[in-house]
C-alpha positions as CSV (number, residue, x, y, z in Angstrom):
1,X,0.0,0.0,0.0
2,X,1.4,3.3,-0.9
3,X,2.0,5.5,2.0
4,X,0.1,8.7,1.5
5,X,1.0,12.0,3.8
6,X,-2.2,12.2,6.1
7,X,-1.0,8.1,6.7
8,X,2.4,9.3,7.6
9,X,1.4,12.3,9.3
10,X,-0.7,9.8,11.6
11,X,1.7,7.0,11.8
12,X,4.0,10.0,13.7
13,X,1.4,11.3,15.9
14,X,0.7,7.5,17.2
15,X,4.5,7.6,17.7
16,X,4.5,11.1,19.8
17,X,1.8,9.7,21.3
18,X,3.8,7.1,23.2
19,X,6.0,9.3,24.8
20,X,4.8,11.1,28.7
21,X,7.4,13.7,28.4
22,X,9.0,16.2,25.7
23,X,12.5,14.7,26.8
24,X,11.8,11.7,25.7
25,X,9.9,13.4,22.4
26,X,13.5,15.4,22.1
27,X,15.0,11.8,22.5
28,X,13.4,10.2,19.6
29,X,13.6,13.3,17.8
30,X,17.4,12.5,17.7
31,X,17.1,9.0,17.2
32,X,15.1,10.2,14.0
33,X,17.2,12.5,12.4
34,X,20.3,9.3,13.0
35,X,17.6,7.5,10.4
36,X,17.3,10.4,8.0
37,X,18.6,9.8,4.2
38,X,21.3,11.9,4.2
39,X,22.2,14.2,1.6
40,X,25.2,13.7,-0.5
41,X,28.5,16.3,0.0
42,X,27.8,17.7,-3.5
43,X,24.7,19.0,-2.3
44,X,25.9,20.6,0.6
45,X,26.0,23.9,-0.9
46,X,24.8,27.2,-0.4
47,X,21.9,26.9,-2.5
48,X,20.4,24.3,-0.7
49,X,20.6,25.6,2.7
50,X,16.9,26.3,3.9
51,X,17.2,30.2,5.0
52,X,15.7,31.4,7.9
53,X,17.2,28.2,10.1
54,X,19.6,28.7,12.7
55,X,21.5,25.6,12.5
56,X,22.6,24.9,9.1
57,X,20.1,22.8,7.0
58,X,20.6,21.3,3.5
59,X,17.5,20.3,1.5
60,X,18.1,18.6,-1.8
61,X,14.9,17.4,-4.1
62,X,14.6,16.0,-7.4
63,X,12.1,14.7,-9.7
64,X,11.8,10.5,-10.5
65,X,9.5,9.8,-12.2
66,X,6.2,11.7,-11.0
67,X,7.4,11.7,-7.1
68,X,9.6,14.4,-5.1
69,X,12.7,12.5,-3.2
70,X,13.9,14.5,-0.7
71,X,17.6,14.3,0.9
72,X,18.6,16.4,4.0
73,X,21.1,17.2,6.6
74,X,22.0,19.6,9.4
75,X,24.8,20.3,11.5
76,X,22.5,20.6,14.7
77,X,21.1,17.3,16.2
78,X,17.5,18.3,17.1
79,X,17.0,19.8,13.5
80,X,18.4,16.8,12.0
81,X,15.3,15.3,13.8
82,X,13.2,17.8,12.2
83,X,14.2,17.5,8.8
84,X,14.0,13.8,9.1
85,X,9.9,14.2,9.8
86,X,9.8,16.9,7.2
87,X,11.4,14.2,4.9
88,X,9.7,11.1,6.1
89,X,6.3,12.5,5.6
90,X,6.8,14.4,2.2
91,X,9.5,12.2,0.5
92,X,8.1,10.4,-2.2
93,X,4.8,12.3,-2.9
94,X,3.3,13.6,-5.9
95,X,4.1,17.3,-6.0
96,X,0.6,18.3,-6.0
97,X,-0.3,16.2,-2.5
98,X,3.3,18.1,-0.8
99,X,1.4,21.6,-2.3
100,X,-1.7,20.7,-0.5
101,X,-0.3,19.3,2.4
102,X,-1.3,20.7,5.6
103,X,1.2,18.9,7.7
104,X,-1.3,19.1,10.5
105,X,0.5,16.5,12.6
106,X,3.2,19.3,13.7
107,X,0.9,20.7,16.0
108,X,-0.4,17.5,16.8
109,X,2.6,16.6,18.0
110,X,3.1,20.0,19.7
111,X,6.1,20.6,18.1
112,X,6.0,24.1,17.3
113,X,5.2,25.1,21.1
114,X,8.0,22.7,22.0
115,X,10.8,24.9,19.9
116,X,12.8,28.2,20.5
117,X,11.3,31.0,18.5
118,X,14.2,30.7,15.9
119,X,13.4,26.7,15.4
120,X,9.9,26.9,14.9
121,X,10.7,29.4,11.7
122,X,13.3,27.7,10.5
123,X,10.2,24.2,11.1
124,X,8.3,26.7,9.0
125,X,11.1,28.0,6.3
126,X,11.4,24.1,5.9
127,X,7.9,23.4,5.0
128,X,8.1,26.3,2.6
129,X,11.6,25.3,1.2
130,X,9.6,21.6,0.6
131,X,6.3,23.5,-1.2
132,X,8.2,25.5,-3.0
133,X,10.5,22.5,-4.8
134,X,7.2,21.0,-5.3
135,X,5.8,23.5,-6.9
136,X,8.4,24.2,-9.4
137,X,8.8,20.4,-9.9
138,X,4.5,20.3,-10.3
139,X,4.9,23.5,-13.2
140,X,7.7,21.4,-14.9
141,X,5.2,18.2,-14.8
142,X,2.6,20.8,-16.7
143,X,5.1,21.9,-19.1
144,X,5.9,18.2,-20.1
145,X,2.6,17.5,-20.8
146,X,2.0,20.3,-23.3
């Protein structure tokens, strides 16, 4: 079955869920970002560092087929755990579903309330960096077609 984003989104929630205390949240945030598909050193450039984040975050995306893959690294352990859900729940979706996306489950989660000021925009500067590769990915789809 394929896994579609609200699946995901849910399938992280239940995990969250588990958890009594945000240490042990920030704990398995960590563990996460050990997991994440990391980005290869020719990507680490400037142009794919997510602006707006205060640790350094690299995003990579490209096209296969009709899916976004997403590969991602940061120098900063807890955003490497961030990244990592960004990645896990968007990774492999058409770029239409990432566009409409509401990635509801970061608030779920509590997330957001959990982070500095600085982390929860760069959370949000991530999202956007994610849409935003979709899109352009989703208006070279169009062009295709024509």
């Amino acid at each position: 079955m394929e896994s579609t984003i609200k699946n995901t989104e849910q399938e992280i929630i239940e995990e969250f869920d588990m958890f009594t205390d945000w240490m042990e949240k920030y704990d398995y945030l960590i563990e996460l970002g050990k997991d994440l598909p990391l980005i290869e050193d020719q990507y680490k450039t400037d142009e794919n560092i997510i602006k707006g984040c205060q640790s350094k975050v690299w995003l990579q995306a490209e096209l296969q087929g009709n899916k976004v893959r997403f590969t991602a690294d940061s120098d900063a352990i807890i955003t490497k755990g961030i990244i990592a859900l960004m990645v896990r729940v968007l990774d492999n979706q058409e770029p239409q579903d990432i566009i409409k996306a509401e990635m509801n489950f970061v608030d779920a989660i509590g997330l957001k309330e959990h982070l500095s000021p600085t982390r929860a925009n760069g959370l949000l500067a991530m999202i956007k960096q994610m849409k935003f590769y979709a899109l352009a990915f989703q208006s070279k789809l169009m062009q295709e077609k024509k």
